[in-house]
Every structure is written in structure tokens, then in C-alpha cells.
Kinemage of the C-alpha trace (Angstrom):
@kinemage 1
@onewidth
@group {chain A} dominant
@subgroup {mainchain}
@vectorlist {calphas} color= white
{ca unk a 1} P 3.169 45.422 5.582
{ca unk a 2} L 2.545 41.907 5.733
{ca unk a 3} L -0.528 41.069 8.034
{ca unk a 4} L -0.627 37.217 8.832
{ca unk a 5} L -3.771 36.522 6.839
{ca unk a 6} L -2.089 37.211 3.610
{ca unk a 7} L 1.062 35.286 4.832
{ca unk a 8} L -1.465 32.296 4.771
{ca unk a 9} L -3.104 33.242 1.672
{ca unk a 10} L 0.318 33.679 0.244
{ca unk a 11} L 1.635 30.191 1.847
{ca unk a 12} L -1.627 28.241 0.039
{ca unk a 13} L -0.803 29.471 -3.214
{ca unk a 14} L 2.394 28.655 -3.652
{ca unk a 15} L 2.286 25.184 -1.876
{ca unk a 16} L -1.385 24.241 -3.078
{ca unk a 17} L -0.194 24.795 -6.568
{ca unk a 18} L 2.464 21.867 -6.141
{ca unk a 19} L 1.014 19.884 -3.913
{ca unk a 20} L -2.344 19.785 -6.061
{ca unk a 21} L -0.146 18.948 -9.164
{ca unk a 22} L 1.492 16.063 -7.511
{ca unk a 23} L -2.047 14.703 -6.144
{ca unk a 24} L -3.202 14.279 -9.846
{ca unk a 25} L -3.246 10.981 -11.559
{ca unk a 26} L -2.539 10.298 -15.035
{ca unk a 27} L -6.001 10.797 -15.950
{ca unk a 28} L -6.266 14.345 -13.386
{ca unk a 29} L -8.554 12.612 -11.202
{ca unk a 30} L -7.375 13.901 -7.881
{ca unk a 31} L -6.570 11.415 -5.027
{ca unk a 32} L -6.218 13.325 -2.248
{ca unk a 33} L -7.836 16.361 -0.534
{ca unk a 34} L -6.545 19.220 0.777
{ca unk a 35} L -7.853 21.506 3.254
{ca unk a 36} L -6.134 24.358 5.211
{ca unk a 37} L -6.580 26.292 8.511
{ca unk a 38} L -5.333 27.280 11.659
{ca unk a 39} L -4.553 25.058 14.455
{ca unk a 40} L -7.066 25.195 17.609
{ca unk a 41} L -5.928 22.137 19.620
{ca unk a 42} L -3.020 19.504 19.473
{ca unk a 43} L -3.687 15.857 21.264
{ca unk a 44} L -1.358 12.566 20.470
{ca unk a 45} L -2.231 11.389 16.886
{ca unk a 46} L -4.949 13.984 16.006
{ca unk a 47} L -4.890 17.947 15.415
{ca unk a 48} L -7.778 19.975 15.305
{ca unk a 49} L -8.306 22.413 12.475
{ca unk a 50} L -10.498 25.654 11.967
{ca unk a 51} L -11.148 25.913 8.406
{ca unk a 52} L -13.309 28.129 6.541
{ca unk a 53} L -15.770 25.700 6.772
{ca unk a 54} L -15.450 24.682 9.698
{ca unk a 55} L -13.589 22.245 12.149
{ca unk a 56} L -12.150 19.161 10.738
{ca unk a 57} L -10.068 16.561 12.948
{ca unk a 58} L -6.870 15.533 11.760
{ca unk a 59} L -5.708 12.059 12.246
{ca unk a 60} L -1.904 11.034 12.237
{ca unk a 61} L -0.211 8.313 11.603
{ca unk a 62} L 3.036 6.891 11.527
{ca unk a 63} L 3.134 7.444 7.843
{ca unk a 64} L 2.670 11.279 8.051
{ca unk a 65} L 4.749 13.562 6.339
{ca unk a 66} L 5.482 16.623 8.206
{ca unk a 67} L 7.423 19.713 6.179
{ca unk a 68} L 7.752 23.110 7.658
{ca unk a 69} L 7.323 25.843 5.210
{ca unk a 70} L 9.345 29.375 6.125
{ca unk a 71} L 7.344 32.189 5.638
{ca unk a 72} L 9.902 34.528 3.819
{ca unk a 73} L 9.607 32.223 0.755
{ca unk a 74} L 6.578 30.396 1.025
{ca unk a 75} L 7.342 27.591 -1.887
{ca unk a 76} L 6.976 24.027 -1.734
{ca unk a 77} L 10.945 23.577 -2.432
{ca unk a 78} L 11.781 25.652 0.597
{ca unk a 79} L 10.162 23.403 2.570
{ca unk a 80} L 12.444 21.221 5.370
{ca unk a 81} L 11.862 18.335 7.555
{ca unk a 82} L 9.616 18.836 10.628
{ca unk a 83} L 8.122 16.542 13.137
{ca unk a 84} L 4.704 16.464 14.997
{ca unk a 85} L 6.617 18.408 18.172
{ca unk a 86} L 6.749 21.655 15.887
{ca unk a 87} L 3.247 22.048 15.447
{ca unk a 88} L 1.234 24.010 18.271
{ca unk a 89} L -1.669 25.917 18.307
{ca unk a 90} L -2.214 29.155 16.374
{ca unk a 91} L 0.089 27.600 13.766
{ca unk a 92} L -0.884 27.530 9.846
{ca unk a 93} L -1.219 24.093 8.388
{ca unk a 94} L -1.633 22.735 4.729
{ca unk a 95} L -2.910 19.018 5.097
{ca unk a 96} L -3.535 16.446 2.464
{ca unk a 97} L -5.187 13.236 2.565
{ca unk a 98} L -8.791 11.345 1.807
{ca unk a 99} L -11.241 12.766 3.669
{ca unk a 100} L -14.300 11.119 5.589
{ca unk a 101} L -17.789 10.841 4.006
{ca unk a 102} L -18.833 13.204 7.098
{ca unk a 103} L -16.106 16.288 5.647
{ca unk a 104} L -15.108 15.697 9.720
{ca unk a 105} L -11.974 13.978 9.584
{ca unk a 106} L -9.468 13.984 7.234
{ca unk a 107} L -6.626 11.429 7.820
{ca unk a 108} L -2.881 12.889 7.138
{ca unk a 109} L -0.818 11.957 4.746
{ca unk a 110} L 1.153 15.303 4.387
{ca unk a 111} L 1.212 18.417 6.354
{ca unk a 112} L 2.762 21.179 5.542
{ca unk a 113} L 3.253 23.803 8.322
{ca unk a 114} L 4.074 27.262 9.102
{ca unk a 115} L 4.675 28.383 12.552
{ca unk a 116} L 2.961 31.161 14.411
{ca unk a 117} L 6.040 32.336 15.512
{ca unk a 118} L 7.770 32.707 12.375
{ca unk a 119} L 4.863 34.402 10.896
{ca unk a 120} L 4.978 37.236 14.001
{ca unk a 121} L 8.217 37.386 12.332
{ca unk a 122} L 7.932 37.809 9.088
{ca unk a 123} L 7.320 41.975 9.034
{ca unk a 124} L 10.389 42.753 10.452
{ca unk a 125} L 11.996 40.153 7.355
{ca unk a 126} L 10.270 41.759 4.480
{ca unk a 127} L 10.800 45.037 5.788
{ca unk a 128} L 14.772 44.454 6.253
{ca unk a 129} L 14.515 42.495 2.720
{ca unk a 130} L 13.258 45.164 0.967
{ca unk a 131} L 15.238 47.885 2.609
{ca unk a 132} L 18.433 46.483 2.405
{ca unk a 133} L 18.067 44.476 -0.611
{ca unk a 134} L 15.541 46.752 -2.767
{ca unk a 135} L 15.448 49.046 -5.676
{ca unk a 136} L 12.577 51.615 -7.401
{ca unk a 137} L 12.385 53.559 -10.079
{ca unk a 138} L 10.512 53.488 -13.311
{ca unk a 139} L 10.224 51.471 -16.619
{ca unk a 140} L 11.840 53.262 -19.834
{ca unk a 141} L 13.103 50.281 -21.620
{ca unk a 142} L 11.711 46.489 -21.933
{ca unk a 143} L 14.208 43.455 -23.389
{ca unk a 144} L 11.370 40.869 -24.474
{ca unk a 145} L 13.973 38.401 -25.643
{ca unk a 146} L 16.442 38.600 -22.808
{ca unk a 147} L 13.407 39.897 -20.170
{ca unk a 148} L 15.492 42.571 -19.347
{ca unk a 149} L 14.463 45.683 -17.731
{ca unk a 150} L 15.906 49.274 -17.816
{ca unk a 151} L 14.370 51.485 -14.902
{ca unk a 152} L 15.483 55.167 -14.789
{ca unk a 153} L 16.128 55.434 -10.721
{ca unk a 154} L 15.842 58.946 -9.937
{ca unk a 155} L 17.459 60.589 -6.876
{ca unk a 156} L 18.799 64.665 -6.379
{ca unk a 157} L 21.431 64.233 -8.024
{ca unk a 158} L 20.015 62.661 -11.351
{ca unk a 159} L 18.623 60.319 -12.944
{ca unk a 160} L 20.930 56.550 -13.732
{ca unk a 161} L 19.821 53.613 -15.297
{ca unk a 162} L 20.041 50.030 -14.336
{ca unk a 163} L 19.295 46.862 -15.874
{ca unk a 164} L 16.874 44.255 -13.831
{ca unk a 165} L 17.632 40.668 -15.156
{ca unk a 166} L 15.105 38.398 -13.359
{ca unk a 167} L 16.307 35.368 -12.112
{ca unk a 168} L 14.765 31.906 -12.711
{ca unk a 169} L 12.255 31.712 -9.952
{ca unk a 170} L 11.223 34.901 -10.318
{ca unk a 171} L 8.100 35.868 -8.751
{ca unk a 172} L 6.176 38.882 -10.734
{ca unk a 173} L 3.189 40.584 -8.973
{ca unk a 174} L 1.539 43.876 -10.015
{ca unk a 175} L -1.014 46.234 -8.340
{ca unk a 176} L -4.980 46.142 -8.810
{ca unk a 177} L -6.532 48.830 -10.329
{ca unk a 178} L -6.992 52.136 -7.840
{ca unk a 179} L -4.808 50.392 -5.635
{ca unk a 180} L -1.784 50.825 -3.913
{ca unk a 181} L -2.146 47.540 -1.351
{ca unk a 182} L 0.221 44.902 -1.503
{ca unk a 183} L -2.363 42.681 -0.218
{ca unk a 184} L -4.626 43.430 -3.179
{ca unk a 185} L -1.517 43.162 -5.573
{ca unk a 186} L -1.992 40.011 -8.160
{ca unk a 187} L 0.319 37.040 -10.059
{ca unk a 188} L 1.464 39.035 -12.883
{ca unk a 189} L 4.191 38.551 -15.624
{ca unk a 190} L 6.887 40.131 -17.653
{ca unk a 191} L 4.463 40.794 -20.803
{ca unk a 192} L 2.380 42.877 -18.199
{ca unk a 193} L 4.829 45.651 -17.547
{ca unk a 194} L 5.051 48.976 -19.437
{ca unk a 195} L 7.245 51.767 -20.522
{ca unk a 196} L 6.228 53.938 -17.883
{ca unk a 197} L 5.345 51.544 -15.253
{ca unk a 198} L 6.410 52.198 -11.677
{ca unk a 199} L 8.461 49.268 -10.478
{ca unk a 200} L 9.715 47.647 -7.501
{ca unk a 201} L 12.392 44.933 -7.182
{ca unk a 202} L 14.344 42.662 -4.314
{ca unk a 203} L 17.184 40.645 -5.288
{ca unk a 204} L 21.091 41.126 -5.648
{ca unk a 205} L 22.679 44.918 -7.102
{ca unk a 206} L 26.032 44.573 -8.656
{ca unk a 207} L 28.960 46.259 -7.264
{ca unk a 208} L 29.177 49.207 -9.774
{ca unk a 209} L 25.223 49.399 -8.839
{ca unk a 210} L 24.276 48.980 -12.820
{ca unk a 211} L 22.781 46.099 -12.895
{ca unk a 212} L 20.505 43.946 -10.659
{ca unk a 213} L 19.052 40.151 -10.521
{ca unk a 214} L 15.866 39.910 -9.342
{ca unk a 215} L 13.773 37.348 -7.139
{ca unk a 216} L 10.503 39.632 -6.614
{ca unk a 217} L 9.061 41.990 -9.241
{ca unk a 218} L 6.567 44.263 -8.300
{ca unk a 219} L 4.605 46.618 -11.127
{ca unk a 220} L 2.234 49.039 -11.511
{ca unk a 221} L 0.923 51.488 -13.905
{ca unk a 222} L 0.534 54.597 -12.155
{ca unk a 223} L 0.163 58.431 -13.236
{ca unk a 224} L 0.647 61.560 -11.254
{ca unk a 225} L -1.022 64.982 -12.402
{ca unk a 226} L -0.986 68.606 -11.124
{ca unk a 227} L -3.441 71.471 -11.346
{ca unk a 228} L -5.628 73.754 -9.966
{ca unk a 229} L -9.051 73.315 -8.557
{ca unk a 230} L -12.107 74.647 -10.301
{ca unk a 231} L -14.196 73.438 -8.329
{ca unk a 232} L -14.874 71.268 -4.995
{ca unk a 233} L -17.666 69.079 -4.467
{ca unk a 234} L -17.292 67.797 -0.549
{ca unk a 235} L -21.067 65.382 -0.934
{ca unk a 236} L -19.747 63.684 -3.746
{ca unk a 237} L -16.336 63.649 -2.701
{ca unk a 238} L -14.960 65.220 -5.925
{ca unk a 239} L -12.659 67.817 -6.825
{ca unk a 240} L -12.219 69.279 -10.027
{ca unk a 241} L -9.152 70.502 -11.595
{ca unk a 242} L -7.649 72.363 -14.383
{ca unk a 243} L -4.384 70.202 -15.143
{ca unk a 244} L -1.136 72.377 -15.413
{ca unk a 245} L -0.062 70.607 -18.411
{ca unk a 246} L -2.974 70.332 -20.645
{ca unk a 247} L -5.465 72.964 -19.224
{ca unk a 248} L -8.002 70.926 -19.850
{ca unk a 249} L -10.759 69.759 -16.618
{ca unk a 250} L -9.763 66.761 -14.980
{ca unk a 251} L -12.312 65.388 -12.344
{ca unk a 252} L -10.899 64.138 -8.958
{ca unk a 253} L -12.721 61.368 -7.036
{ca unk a 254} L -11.238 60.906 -3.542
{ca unk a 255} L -13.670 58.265 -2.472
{ca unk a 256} L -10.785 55.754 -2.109
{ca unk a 257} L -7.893 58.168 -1.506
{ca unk a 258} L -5.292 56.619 0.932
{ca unk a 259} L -3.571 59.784 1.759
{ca unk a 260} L -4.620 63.470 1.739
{ca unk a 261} L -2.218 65.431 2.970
{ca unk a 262} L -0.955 69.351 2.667
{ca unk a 263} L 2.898 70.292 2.582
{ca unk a 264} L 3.720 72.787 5.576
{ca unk a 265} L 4.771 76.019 3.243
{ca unk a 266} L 8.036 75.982 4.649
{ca unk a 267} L 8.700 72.514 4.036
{ca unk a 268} L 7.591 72.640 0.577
{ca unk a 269} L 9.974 75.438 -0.037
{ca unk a 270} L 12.701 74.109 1.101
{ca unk a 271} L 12.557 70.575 -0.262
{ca unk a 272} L 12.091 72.467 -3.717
{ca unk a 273} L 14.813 74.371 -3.229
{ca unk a 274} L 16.764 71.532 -2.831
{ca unk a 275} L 15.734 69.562 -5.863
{ca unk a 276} L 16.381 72.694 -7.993
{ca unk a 277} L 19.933 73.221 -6.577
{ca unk a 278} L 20.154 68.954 -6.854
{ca unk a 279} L 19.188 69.592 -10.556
{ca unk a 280} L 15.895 67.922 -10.339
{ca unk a 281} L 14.760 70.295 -12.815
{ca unk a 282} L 17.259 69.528 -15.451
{ca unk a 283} L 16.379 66.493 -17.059
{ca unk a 284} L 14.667 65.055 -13.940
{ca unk a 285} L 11.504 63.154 -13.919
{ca unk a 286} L 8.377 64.182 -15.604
{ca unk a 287} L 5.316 64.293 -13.751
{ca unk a 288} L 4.175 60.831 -13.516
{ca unk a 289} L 8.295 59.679 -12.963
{ca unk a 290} L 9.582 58.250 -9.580
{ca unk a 291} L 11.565 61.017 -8.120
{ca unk a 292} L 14.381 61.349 -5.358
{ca unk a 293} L 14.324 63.204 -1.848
{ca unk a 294} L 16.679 60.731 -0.500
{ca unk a 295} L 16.361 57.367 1.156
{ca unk a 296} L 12.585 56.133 1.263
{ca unk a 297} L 10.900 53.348 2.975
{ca unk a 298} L 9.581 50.142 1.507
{ca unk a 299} L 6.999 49.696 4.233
{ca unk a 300} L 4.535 51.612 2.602
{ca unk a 301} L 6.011 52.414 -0.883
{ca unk a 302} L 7.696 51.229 -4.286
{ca unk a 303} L 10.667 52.526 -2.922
{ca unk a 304} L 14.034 51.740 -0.233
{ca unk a 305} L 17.100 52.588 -2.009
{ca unk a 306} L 18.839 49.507 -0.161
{ca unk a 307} L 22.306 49.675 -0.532
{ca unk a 308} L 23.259 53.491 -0.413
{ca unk a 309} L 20.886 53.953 -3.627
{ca unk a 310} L 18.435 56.298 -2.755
{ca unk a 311} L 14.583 54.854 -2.972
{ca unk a 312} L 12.936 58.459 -3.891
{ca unk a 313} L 8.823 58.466 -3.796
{ca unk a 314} L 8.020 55.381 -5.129
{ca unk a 315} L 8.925 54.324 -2.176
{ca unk a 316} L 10.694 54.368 1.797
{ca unk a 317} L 13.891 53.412 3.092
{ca unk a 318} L 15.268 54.229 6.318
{ca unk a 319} L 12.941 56.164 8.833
{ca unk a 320} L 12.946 59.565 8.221
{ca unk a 321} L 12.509 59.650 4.431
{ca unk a 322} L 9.973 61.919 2.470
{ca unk a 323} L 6.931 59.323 3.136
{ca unk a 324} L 7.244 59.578 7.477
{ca unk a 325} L 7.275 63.299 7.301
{ca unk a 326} L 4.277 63.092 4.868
{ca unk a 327} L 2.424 60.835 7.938
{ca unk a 328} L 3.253 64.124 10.146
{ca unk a 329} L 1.871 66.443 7.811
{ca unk a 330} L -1.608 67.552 8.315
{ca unk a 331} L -4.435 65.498 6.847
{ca unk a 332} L -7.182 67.284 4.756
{ca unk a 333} L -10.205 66.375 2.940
{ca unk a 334} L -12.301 67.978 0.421
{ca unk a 335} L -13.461 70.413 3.071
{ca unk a 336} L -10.254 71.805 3.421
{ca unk a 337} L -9.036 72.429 -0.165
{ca unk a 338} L -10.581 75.890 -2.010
{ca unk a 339} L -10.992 77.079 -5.801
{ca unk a 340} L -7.581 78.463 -7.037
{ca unk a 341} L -5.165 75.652 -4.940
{ca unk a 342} L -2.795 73.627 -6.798
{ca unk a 343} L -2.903 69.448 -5.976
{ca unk a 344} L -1.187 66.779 -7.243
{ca unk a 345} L -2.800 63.520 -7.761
{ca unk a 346} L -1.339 60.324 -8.361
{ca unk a 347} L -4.177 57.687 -9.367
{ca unk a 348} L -3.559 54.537 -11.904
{ca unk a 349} L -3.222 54.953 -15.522
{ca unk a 350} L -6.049 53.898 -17.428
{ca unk a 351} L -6.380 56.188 -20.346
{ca unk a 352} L -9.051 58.053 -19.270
{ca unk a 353} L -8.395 62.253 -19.364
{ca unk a 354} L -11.466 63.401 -17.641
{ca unk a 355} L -11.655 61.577 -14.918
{ca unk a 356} L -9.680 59.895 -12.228
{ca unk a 357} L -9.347 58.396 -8.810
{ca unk a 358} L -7.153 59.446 -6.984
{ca unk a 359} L -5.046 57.434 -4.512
{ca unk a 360} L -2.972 60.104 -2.928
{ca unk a 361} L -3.790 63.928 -3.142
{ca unk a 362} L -1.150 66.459 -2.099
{ca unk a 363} L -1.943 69.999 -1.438
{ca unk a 364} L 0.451 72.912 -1.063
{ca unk a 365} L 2.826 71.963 -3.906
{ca unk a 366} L 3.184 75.313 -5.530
{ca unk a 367} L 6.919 75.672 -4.828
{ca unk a 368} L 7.714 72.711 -6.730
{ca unk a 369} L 5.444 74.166 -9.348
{ca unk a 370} L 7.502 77.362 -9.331
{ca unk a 371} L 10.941 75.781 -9.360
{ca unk a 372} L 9.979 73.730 -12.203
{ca unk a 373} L 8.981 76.479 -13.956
{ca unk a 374} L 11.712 78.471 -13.156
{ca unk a 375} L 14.410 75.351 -14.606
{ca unk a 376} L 12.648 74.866 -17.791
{ca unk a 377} L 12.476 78.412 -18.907
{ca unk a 378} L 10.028 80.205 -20.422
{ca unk a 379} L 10.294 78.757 -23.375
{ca unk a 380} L 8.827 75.520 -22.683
{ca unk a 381} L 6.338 76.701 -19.977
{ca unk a 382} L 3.786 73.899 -19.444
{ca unk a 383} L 6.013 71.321 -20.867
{ca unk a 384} L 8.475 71.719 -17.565
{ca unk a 385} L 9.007 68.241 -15.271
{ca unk a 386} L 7.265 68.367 -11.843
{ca unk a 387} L 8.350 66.173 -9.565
{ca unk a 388} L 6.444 65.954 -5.889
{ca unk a 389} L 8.036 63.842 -3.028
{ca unk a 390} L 6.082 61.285 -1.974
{ca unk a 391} L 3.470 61.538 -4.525
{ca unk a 392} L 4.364 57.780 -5.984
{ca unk a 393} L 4.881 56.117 -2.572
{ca unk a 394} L 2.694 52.602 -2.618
{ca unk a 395} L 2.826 49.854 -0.485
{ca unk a 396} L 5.070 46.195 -0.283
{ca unk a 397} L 5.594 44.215 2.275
């Protein structure tokens, strides 16, 4: 979720984008500075900043500009009329003007505020934005002329497709390497996502559900793999395993793992039970696919089905989805695994088919082994789709 840092981070580069534009003369000289922080004191005609540099003392005048910015859409266009009553301490501020010889005093010309209170709020909005108006599910199609996306959104009963058209003001962002923080996610853009990609959206879903326009695009290029360990180093932090598919050694570093966890045996037999009786062995998802055990929430995943569609691991919906039983179930380390156990790894794809790092491990996933197995057939034994609950969950806001 959303911690209040980023919401300022966030805030400064959308607005310092604009508002450095506009500050440019013909010649890109820039007239004004621009210097941002968090409000420590409030007197008539001055505010005192904390910057990263330190304080600076902000003079006012009646010639100041005051715009509040809200924090669920953090653009310079959102921004409304405010006055010098709004601002109070703890607040975020944005302030432009020239600043004093000394770097002490900056006199305002604009400031562009967002409110302590509204960013204590601004959880509980992304998390009810992305649950009720959010969809998951996985890239099998890209439109570069129209920027159309197909995603294959997976749930027990199948697998449908829907179209993502994104709308004007788009925003695309896609995760860093080994990483599944939403914090550490980046600017991105449509010629950045892949066939294959895990994806995220928030925007409007049509009535018949087949199509969606979206406002926020969120990517990543993610793997899963299954196999069985060969061998466990617990001083390096490394497992080795033989992957199901390709029987070939596949080293496991857990160093930055965000989730270990085991499935209860009981658990794991009955949630595979239900995917094979849901069909999720017919034509489901491969390993590596974004598959369904019902709603999921986008707190901490890709997922959040969001208008009756069902999120599946890559991502959350409503509590008690597939990813807040996984937070119940019991956390293990290297320790705790032994030679012969079968994992599953997700970790991001970067070609590499020795070695990966793994950003969730899940032990005790032989039923869902066995049940694919038993719905491909023997006849295409270690070609058969695998699909693990929770394996693909990563975080948004």
C-alpha cells in the first residue's frame, strides 16, 4: 500500500514536471525555483519548510498562488483553488519562486499543496479503487496501432479474454527487476509490455465485462517454476531444484524472497481439488499464467477482480482471498525445506535458465502437481499446466 513518502514522491513528479515546463523561458533558462518539503510551522505571511536540505522560510504575498493538489490523482490539472487557511503543519507543499542568495528564503509565487489529512486518506482510496474498479490477468495479445491489449483473465471456471484500451491520460508503470513493490515500480510505456507479461489495470469494465478503458497500467514480466529440490544450501541462502518441466537444475536464491510460505496438506488438497473439478486443468493457465481461486486482493497483488470478476493470484480482492490465507500459513526458510520437496517459485523473467531469484517460494504444492498431471494425461506428462494460488500475487497500491 501506499505509504505517505511515496504519495509525495509521487505528487513531485507529476506536478514538478509541469510546473518546471511552464518556468522555462524561450531560451530554457529557468526563472523560478522550486523546492519541496513538509510543513513544520505556519505564521502570517511566512511558512516554514523542511526540505531535504534543510529549512527554508517561505514568504507570502498577496500575489501567491495557492492550488491544492488531491492525492488520488496527483497531476497538475487536478489541481483546485486553495487559500493560505488550508495549509497546516505536517502538510506536503510544492513551492516556486526566486530564491535568496543565502538558499534561506524563498519568496512564493506558487504553492502547490497536499494536505496531511488527505494523504492519511489515501490507502483506504487506492485500496477501494483498485478493488472495485480493477482487473488482472496476463498479456497474450498486443495492438501496437490501436494500443490495445488482450489479457487472458483466468478464474475456476476458465479462462476469458478482454480487451484494455487505455485512455488518453493514461498512466503506465511497470515493476523493477526482482521486485514486486509498488513503491519501487517505474514510468513505463506501452512498447514495454510483453506477451506474457503479468498485468494490472484500474479504469472503467464494460457491461458485458469484455472490454475495459484504462487510467492506470501496471506491468511486469514475471515467471513462475516448479520442481524438486536437489539440494539446500541454508549459508548461502540457496536452494537448488530440478524443474518439473525441463529436468534440468535451476538454482534458487531466496536472499530477497518476500514470502516463504508452506500450504497446510489439507488445504492444498482441497483447493486442487477444486481447480480440477473448476477445470483448471483443461486449458487453464500454464505455469507462469495468472490463475483463479476466486476474488483476490489488490493490496498486496496484481489482482482484485472488482466488479464480480474474480482477481485470481496476480492479485487480492475482498478479504479472504487466496493471498490472506497464504499470510496465515506457516512461514519457512531454507532451514525448513529438505531434498526430494516440490516448490514453486515465481521470480522475474530475465532469460536466464540456471539461475533465479526468487520473490515468493511456496512449499507443499504437490497436489496441484498431481491434479495437473492427472488432467493432462499421460500423454503429455511434463507438458501439463500448473497453476499455484497465490504464487503471482505482487503488490499496488
Amino acid at each position: 500500500m501506499i505509504k505517505s513518502g511515496q504519495v509525495l514522491i509521487t505528487f513531485l513528479v507529476f506536478v514538478f514536471a509541469v510546473v518546471f515546463a511552464v518556468g522555462q523561458t524561450a531560451t530554457g533558462v529557468v526563472k523560478n525555483t522550486f523546492v519541496s518539503g513538509d510543513v513544520t510551522s505556519v505564521d502570517a505571511g511566512k511558512i516554514v519548510l523542511r526540505t531535504k536540505d534543510g529549512a527554508v522560510e517561505v514568504t507570502l504575498s498577496d500575489k501567491t498562488e495557492y492550488k491544492k493538489v488531491p492525492p488520488e490523482n496527483p497531476v497538475l490539472k487536478a489541481a483546485v483553488a486553495a487559500t493560505f487557511a488550508d495549509i497546516g503543519e505536517g502538510d506536503k507543499l510544492l513551492v516556486s519562486g526566486m530564491m535568496s542568495e543565502d538558499k534561506k528564503t524563498l519568496p512564493a509565487k506558487s504553492v502547490y499543496l497536499m494536505t496531511k489529512a488527505d494523504i492519511a486518506q489515501r490507502p483506504a482510496k487506492d485500496l477501494e479503487r483498485w478493488t472495485t474498479r480493477g482487473m488482472s490477468g496476463k498479456v497474450s495479445a498486443l495492438n501496437a496501432d490501436t494500443k490495445q491489449i488482450t489479457v487472458a483473465v483466468s478464474g475456476l471456471m476458465g479462462t476469458r479474454n478482454v480487451i484494455i484500451t487505455p485512455k488518453s491520460d493514461v498512466t503506465f508503470k511497470r515493476y523493477a527487476p526482482n521486485s514486486i513493490k509498488y513503491s519501487e515500480a517505474v514510468s513505463s510505456r506501452f512498447g514495454e509490455i510483453g506477451v506474457g507479461d503479468g498485468i494490472r489495470a484500474v479504469g472503467d469494465r464494460s457491461a458485458d465485462g469484455v472490454s475495459f478503458a484504462a487510467e492506470e497500467i501496471l506491468t511486469g514480466a514475471f515467471q513462475t517454476n516448479a520442481g524438486t529440490v536437489k539440494s539446500i544450501d541454508v549459508a548461502k541462502n540457496e536452494v537448488v531444484m530440478t524443474e518439473l518441466q525441463t529436468k534440468k537444475d535451476v538454482t534458487v536464491s531466496l536472499a530477497q524472497a518476500s514470502l516463504l510460505k508452506k500450504f497446510p496438506e489439507q488445504m492444498a488438497q482441497m483447493m486442487a481439488m477444486r481447480q480440477a473439478a473448476g477445470g483448471a486443468g483443461q486449458g487453464g493457465p500454464p505455469v507462469g499464467a495468472a490463475g483463479g481461486q476466486g476474488q483476490t486482493r489488490p493490496a498486496n497483488g496484481m489482482g482484485g477482480g472488482g466488479q464480480g470478476q474474480g482477481g485470481g493470484p496476480m492479485g487480492r480482492g475482498p478479504r479472504g482471498g487466496i493471498d490472506d490465507m497464504l499470510e496465515g500459513f506457516p512461514t519457512i526458510s531454507a532451514a525448513d525445506l529438505k531434498v526430494g520437496d516440490v516448490i514453486a517459485v515465481s521470480s522475474t523473467r530475465t532469460g536466464a535458465l540456471d539461475r533465479i531469484t526468487a520473490i515468493k517460494l511456496l512449499a507443499g504444492v504437490e497436489p496441484f502437481l498431481r491434479a495437473a498431471q492427472a488432467s493432462s494425461g499421460p500423454q503429455r506428462q511434463g507438458s501439463q499446466s500448473l497453476n499455484i494460488p497465490g504464487l503471482d500475487g505482487f503488490d499496488t497500491p
